[in-house]
C-alpha positions in Angstrom: 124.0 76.3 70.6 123.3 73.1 71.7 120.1 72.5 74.0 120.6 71.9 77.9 118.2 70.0 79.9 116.0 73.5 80.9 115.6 74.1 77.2 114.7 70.2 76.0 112.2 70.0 79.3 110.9 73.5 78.4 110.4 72.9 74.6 108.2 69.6 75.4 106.3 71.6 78.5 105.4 74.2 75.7 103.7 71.8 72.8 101.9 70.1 75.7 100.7 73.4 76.9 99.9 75.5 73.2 96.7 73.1 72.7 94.8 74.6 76.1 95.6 78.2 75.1 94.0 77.4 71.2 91.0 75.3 72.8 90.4 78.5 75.4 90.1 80.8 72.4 88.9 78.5 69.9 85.7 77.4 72.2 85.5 79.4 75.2 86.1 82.7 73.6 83.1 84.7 74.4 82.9 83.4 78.3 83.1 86.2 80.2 85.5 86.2 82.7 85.3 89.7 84.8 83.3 93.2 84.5 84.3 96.4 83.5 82.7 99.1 86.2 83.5 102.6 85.5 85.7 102.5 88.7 87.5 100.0 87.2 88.5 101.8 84.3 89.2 105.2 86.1 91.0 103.1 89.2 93.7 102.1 87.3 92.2 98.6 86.0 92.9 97.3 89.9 91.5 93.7 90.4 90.2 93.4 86.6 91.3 90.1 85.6 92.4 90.4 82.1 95.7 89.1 82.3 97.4 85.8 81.8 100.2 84.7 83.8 101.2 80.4 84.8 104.5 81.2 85.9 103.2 83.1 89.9 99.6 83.9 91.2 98.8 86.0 94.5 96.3 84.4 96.7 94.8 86.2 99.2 94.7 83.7 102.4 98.0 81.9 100.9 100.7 84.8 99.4 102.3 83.9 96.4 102.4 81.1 94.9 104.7 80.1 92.1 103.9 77.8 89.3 100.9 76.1 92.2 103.7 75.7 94.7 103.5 77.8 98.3 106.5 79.4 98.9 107.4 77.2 101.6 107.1 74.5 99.5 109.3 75.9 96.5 112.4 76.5 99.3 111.8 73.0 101.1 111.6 71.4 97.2 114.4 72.9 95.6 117.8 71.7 95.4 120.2 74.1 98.5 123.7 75.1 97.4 126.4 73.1 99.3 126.3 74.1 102.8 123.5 76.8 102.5 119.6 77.4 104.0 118.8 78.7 100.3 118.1 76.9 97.0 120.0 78.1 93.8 118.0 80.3 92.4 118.7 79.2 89.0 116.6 76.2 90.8 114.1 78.3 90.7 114.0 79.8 87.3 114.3 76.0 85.9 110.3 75.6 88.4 109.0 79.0 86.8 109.7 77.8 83.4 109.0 74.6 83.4 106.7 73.7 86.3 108.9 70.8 87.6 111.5 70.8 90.7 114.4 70.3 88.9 117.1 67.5 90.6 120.3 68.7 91.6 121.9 67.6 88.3 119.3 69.7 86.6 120.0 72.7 88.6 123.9 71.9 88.2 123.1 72.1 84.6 121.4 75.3 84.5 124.1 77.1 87.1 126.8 76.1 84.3 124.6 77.8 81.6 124.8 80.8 83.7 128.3 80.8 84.7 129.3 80.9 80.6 127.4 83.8 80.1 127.7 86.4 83.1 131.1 88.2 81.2 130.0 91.9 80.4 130.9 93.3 77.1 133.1 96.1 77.7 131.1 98.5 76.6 129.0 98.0 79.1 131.7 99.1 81.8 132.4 102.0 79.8 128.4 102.9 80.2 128.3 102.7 83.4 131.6 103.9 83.9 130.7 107.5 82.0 128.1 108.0 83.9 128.6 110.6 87.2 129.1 109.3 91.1 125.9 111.2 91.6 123.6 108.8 89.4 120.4 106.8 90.6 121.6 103.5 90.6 118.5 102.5 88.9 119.7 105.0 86.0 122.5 103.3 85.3 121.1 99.5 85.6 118.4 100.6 83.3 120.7 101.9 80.6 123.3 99.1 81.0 120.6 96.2 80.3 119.2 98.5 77.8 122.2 98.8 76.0 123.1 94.9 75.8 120.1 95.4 72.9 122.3 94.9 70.4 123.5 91.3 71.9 120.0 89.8 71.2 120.1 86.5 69.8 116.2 86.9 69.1 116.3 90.2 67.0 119.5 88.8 64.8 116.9 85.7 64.0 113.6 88.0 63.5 115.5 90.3 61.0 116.9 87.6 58.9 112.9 86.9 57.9 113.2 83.4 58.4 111.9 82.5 62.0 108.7 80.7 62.4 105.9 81.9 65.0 106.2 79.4 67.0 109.9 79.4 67.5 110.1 83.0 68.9 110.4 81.6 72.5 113.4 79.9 71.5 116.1 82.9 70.8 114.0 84.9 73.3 115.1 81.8 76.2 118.8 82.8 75.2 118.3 86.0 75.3 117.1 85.4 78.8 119.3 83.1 80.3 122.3 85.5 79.1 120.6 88.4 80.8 119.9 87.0 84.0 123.4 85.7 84.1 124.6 89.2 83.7 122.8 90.6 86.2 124.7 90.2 89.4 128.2 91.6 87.6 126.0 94.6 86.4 124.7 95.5 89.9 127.9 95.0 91.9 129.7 96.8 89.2 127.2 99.9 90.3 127.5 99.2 93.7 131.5 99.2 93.5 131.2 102.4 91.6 128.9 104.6 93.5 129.9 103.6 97.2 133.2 101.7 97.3 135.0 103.3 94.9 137.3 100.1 94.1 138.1 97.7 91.4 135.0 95.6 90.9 135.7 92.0 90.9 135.8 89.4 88.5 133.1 86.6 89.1 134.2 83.4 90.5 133.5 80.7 88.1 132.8 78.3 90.6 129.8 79.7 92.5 125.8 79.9 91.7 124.1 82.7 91.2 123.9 83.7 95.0 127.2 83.0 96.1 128.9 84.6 93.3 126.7 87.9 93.9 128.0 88.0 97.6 131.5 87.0 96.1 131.1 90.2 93.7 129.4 92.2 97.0 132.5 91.2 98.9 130.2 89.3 101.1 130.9 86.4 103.4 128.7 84.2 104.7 125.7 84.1 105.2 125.1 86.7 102.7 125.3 84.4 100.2 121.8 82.9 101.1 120.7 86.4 101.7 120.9 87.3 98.2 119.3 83.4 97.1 116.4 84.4 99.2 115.7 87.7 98.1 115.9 86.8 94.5 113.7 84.0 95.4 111.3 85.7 97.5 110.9 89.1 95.0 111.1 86.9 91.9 107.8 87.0 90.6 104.1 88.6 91.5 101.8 88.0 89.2 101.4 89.8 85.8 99.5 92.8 87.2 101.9 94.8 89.0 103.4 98.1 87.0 106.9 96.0 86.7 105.7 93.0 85.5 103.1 94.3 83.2 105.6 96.8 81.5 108.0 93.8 80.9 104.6 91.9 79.4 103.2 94.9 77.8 106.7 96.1 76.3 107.8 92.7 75.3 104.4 91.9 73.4 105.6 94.6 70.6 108.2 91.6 69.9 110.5 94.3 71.7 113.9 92.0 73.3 114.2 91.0 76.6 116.9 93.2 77.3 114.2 96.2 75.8 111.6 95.1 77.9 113.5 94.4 81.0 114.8 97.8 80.9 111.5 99.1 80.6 110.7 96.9 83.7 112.8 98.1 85.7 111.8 102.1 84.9 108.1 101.1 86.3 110.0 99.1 89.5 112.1 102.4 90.6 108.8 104.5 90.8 108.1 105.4 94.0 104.5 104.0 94.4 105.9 100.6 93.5 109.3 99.3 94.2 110.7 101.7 97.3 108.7 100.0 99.6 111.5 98.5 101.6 113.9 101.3 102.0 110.3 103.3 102.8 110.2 101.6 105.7 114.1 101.3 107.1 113.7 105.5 107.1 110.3 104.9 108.9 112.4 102.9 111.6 115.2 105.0 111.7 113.4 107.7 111.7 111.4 106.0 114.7 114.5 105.4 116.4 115.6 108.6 116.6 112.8 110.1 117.3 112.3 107.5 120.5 115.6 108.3 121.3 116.4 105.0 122.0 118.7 102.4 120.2 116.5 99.7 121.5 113.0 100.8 122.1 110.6 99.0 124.3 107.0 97.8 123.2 105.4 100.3 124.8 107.6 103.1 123.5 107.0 101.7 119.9 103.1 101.3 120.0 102.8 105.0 121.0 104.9 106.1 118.2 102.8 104.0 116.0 99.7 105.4 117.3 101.5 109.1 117.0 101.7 108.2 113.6 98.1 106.8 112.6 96.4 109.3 114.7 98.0 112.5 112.1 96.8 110.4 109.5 100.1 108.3 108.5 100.6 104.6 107.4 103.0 102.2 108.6 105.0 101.5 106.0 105.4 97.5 105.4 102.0 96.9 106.9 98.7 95.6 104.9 98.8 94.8 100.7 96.5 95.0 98.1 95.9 91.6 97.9 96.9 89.5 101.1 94.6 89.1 103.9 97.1 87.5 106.3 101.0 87.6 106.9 102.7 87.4 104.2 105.0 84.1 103.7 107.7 85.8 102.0 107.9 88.7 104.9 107.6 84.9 107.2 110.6 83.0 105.0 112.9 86.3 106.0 112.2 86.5 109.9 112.9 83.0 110.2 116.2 83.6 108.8 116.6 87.0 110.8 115.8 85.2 113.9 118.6 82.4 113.5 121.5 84.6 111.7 121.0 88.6 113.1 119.2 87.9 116.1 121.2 90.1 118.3 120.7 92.9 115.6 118.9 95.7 117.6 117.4 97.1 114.6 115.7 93.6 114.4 114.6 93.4 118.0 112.8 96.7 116.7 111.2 94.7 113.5 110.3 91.8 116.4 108.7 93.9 118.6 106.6 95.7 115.8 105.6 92.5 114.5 103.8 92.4 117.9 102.4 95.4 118.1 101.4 96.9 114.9 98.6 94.2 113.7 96.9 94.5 117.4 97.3 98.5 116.6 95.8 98.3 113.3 92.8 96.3 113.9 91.9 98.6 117.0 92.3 101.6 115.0 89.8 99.9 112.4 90.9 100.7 108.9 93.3 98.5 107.7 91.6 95.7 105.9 94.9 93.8 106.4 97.1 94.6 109.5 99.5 92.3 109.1 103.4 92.7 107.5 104.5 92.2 104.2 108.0 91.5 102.4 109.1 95.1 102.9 108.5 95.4 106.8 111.7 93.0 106.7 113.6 92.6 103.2 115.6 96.1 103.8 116.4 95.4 107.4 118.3 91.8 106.4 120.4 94.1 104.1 121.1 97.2 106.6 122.5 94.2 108.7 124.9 93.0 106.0 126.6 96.2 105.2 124.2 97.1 102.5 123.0 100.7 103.9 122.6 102.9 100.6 118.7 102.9 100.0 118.9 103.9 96.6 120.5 100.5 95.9 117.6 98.7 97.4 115.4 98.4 94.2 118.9 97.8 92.0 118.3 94.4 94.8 114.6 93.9 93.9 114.9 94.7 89.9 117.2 91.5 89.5 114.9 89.3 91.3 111.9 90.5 89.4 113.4 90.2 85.9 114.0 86.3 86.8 110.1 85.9 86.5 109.3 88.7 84.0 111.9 86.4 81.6 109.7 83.6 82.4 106.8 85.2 81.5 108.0 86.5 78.2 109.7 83.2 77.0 106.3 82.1 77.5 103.9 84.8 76.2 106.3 83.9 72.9 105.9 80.3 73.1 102.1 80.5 73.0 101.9 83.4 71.0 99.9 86.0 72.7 99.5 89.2 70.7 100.2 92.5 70.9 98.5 94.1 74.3 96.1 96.8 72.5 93.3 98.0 74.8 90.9 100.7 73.8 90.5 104.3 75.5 87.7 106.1 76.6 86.8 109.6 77.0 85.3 111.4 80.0 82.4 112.3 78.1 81.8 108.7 77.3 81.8 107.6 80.8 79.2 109.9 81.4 77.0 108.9 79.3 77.3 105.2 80.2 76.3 106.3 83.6 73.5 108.0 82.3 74.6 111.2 83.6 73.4 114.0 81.9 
């Protein structure tokens, strides 16, 4: 298969990059760079720094940033699809993997790559089509990737004995880029399935990423950007997280990317992880009809939040682990909502709670971060659209998350990190190191 412009500007961003990881080791092996506390161990390793990821990092004043870029600064920098708000996202995978903006050719180039690869082997209808109307439709997205094993351009080369080290990356990019491709025609084909009960549609050779997922949605405008900016915005959040670690942790066995990305996606659909944003459009609803008022006023809505903190409730879509202000992809979304579903009155609800909950929260005193994050808005842009089966929600966020947990993996293979091996200890052990007795 002959290289595209991605994969030349990739290989050359890799043999810059392999001499800092081999100098880090090499020299710098024994610095310290975080410590162990026995809550750290029993508290789920949260905060430990002992991961490596260049592709996204979380800052706490600043959100997310990929590859050093704000996201502001990756959607005003990045090519936009012919009369759209939203960049290609395959604009964006071309910045996680490489580091550089790609030009519009570039992108061009890499939206071609995808086009030629999004057919599904039948097979993979006949999956998902044996499986019952009354499946999760994270069962069935899970399985179908999972199944598309046996397409892997990197296990045909690792098998036949004769492929170097330090050219695993290279089939595992393939790999990728025909996954990702596939993506969209795997969810809609679900979606079709379990709530339209129609013939799913062929993919229109002529559209990106986005647009041909809102083709396949049966979608008009401007859905189309809806779906760029949620891939974009839920692409990629650091390597800590239960989704992108299990792709990282999975994929470090040398398991595929189809392997690993199925794995991913079984930590995403759990629900302490990636059912945030349907979480909170029952929360509204819910609020709604309790209210009893399509349109609640401010003052109706601050005493059902209060209701709801004072018997010891969250509000769902408010605060993060991390963030210590607004975050800029819950920011990116309301700017949209506010120019394309303003008259929405679910999203004069979202407005007026973006207004009240933070002043709510900092009286009440507990929440180390009142202030909204992606979910508070990503599920309410979709209820707008026509998109109203929760379940579906994560199918959403589990094809923007495999775009970076691809990235990643092409590059844990291109600089060669090892198997993830960390050592267990017992109760008993703790104990003892606390000096208990």
């Amino acid at each position: 298969m002959m290289n595209s412009t991605l994969k030349q500007t990739l290989a050359q961003e890799i043999e810059a990059w392999r001499p800092r990881t081999k100098k880090l080791v090499k020299e710098y092996g024994d610095v310290v760079v975080d410590e162990v506390t026995i809550s750290k161990v029993i508290g789920g390793m949260r905060g430990l720094k002992s991961l490596v990821s260049d592709i996204s990092n979380l800052d706490p004043n600043e959100g997310i940033r990929y590859r050093g870029y704000s996201l502001q600064e990756v959607v005003d920098g990045l090519p936009k699809a012919p009369n759209s708000t939203m960049p290609y996202v395959e604009g964006l995978f071309y910045l996680l993997l490489t580091g550089k903006f790609p030009t519009k050719a570039e992108v061009e180039n890499v939206v071609d790559e995808f086009a030629k690869r999004r057919v599904l082997p039948r097979y993979v209808c006949e999956i998902l089509d044996a499986f019952p109307d009354y499946t999760h439709p994270m069962v069935m997205f899970s399985s179908a990737i999972l199944s598309m094993s046996k397409e892997s351009e990197f296990n045909r080369k690792y098998f036949k004995g004769n492929l170097h080290k330090n050219d695993f990356w290279d089939p595992t990019y393939e790999d990728a880029l025909s996954l990702l491709a596939k993506l969209p025609n795997i969810a809609s084909y679900i979606y079709n399935k379990l709530y339209l009960k129609g013939k799913p549609r062929f993919s229109d050779p002529n559209l990106d990423m986005g647009g041909n997922f809102a083709f396949l949605m049966h979608k008009q405008k401007p859905y189309d950007d809806v779906a760029r900016m949620h891939f974009i915005v839920h692409s990629d959040h650091e390597s800590g997280n239960v989704s992108a670690h299990t792709g990282h942790l999975v994929a470090s066995s040398l398991s595929d990317v189809y392997m690993s990305t199925s794995a991913m996606l079984n930590g995403l659909a759990g629900p302490l992880h990636g059912l945030a944003s349907q979480e909170v459009m029952k929360w509204l609803l819910d609020g709604i009809d309790i209210i009893g008022n399509d349109e609640p006023s401010e003052d109706e809505w601050r005493k059902f939040v209060w209701d709801k903190l004072n018997t010891g409730q969250v509000i769902p879509g408010y605060g993060h682990a991390v963030l210590r202000k607004t975050d800029p992809r819950y920011t990116l979304q309301r700017n949209f909502s506010k120019e394309f579903m303003s008259d929405d009155s679910i999203w004069k609800s979202v407005d007026k709670l973006y207004r009240i909950v933070p002043e709510v929260l900092k009286e009440h005193g507990k929440a180390k971060n009142p202030w909204p994050n992606v979910d508070a808005q990503s599920g309410v842009i979709q209820w707008h659209y026509g998109v109203r089966e929760f379940e579906f929600y994560t199918v959403l966020f589990g094809i923007s998350r495999a775009i970076g947990i691809c990235a990643n993996i092409i590059w844990d293979r291109a600089l060669g990190y090892p198997l993830e091996r960390p050592k267990s200890v017992t109760t008993e052990m703790l104990e003892k190191i606390a000096g208990i007795k």
